[in-house]
SEKELUM-988428 format. One line per 5 residues: their letters; for each residue x, y, z of C-alpha. Coordinates in Angstrom, 1 decimal, padded with zeros to 4 digits, m for minus. Layout:
a> X:Y:Z; ...
//
This chain:
xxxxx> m000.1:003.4:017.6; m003.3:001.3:016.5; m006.7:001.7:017.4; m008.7:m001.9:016.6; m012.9:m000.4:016.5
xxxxx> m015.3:m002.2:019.1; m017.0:m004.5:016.0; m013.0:m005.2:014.7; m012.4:m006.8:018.4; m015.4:m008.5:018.6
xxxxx> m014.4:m010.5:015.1; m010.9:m011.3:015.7; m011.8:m013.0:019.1; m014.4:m014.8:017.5; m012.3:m015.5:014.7
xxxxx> m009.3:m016.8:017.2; m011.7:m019.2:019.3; m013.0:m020.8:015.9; m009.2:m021.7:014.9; m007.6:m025.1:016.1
xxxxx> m004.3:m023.8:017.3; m003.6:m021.0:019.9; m003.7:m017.8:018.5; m002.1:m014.8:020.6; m003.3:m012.2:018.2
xxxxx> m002.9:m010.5:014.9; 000.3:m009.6:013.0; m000.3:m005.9:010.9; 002.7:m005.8:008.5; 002.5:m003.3:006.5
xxxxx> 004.4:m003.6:002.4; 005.5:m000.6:001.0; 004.6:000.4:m002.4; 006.3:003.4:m002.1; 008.2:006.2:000.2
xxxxx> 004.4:007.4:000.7; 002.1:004.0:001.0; 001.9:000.8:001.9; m000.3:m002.1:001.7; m001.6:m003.7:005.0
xxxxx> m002.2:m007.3:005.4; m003.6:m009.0:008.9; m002.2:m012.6:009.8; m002.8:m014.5:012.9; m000.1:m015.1:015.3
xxxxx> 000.3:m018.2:016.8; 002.7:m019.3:020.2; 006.2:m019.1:018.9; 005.6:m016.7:016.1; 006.4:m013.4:017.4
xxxxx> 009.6:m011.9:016.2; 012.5:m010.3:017.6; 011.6:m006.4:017.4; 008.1:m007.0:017.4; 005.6:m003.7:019.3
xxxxx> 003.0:m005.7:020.7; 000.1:m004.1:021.1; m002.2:m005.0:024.1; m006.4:m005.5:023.6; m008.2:m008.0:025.6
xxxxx> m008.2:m011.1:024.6; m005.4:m010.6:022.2; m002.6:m008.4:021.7; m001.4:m006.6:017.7; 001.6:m007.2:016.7
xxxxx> 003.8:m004.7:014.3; 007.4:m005.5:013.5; 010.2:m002.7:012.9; 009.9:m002.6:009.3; 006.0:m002.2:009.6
xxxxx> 006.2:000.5:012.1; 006.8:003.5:010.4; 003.6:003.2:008.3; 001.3:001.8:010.8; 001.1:005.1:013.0
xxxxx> m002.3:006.1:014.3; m003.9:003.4:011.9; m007.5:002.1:012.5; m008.2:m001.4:012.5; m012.0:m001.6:011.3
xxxxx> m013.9:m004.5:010.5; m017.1:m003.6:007.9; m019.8:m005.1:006.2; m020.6:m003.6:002.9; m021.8:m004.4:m000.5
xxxxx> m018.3:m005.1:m001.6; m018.2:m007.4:001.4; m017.6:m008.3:004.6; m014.0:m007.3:006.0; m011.0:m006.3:007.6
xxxxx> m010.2:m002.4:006.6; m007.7:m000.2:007.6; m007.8:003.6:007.8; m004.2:005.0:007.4; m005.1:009.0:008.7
xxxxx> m001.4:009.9:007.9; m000.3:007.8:004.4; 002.7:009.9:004.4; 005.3:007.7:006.8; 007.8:010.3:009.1
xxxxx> 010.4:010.2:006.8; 008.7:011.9:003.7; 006.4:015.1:004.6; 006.6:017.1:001.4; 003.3:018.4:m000.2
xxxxx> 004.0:018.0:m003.7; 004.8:014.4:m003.0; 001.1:014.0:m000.9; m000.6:015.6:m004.4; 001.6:013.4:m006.5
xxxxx> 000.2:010.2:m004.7; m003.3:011.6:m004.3; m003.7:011.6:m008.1; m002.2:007.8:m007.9; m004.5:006.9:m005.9
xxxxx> m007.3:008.4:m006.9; m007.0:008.4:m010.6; m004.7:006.7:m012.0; m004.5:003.6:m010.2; m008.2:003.0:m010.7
xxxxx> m007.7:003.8:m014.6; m004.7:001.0:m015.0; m005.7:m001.7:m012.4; m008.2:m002.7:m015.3; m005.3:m004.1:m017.0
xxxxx> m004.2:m005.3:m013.6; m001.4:m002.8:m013.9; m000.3:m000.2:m010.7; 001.7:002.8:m010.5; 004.0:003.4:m007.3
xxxxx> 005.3:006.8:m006.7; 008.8:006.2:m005.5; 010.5:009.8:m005.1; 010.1:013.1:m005.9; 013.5:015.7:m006.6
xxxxx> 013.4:019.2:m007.8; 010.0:018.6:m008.9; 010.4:015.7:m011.3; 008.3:012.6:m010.0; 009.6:009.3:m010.4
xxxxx> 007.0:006.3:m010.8; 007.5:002.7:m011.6; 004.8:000.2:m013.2; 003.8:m003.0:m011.6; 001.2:m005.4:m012.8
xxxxx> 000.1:m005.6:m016.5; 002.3:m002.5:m017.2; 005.4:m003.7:m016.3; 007.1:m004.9:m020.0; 003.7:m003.6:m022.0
xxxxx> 004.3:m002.3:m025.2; 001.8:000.5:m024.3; 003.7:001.6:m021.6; 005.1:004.9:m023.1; 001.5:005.9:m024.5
xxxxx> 000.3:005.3:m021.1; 002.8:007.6:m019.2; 003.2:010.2:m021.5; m000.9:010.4:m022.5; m002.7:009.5:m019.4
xxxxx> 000.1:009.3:m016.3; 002.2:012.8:m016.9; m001.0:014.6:m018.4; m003.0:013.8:m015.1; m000.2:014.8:m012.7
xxxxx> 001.3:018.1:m014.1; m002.2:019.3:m014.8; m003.3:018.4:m011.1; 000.2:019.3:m009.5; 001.7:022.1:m011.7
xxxxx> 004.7:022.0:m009.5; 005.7:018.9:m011.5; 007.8:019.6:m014.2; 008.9:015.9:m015.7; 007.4:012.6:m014.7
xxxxx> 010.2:009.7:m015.2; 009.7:006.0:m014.9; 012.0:003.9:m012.9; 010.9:000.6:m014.0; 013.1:m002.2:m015.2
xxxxx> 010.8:m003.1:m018.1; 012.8:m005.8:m019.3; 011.9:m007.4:m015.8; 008.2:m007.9:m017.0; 006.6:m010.7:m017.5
xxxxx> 003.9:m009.5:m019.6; 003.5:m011.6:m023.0; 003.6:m008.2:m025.7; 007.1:m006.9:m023.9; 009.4:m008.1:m026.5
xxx> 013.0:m007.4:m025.3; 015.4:m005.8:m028.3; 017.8:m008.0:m029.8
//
């Protein structure tokens, strides 16, 4: 289910010997952001803090752990630890993005342009787009961040959001957004009266 890389075991042993408690390995819990992806983050698991449900992985000197909800998304992941200009670090490869339940290829274009375009393009306004479904070719999104309750929000779907997917997945016929904007906390959202 996870592969952890030679130079990623090497870290988190040496990482669990410099800690002051006993650590019996690392937790991989997986948040999704959508049917299609999900946002990893590593904890340390400490005696008494494994959970009912819980795959436990086996490495030596310390075991991963994944709980149910985590599962589906963590297939075939690599646990990688790098050292880069942006860093040194935990990364995770995720070969498959796409969990079981959701296979369909105009969904995997759909979040390819998320990913690769527009969620660059909107995280400077520390806003992110989450593709959560896609029926009879129309993709529903929702904002997070910055552009959930922005003014702009409409400018940005209908300019720069729906112009980038139907021209890179023609399939697509509507793009509608799913986001409770009244929800926002974002100072220029000013709720009708």
């Amino acid at each position: 289910m996870v592969t952890v890389t030679e130079v990623a075991q090497k870290e988190i042993v040496g990482m669990m010997e410099a800690q002051n408690t006993p650590i019996k390995g690392v937790r991989v819990k997986a948040e999704a952001i959508s049917p299609l992806q999900a946002n990893f983050r590593l904890s340390f698991v400490a005696q008494e803090q494994e959970e009912d449900g819980d795959e436990i992985i086996p490495f030596e000197g310390f075991n991963i752990y994944v709980d149910a909800e985590s599962a589906p998304y963590a297939q075939d992941i690599v646990l990688d630890f790098v050292d880069s200009l942006m860093g040194r670090g935990f990364k995770i490869d995720n070969p498959n993005k796409i969990p079981p339940h959701l296979k369909g290829t105009v969904a995997e274009k759909v979040q390819q342009i998320i990913d690769e375009k527009i969620n660059p393009s909107v995280a400077s306004h520390g806003g992110h787009v989450s593709l959560i479904d896609v029926k009879d070719n129309v993709a529903y999104i929702r904002f997070g961040g910055g552009c959930q309750g922005c003014g702009m929000v409409d400018v940005t779907l209908k300019q720069g959001v729906e112009v980038l997917i139907k021209e890179s997945v023609p399939e697509i016929r509507e793009i509608l957004d799913a986001t409770d904007h009244a929800e926002g906390e974002n100072p220029y959202y000013q709720a009708s009266k």
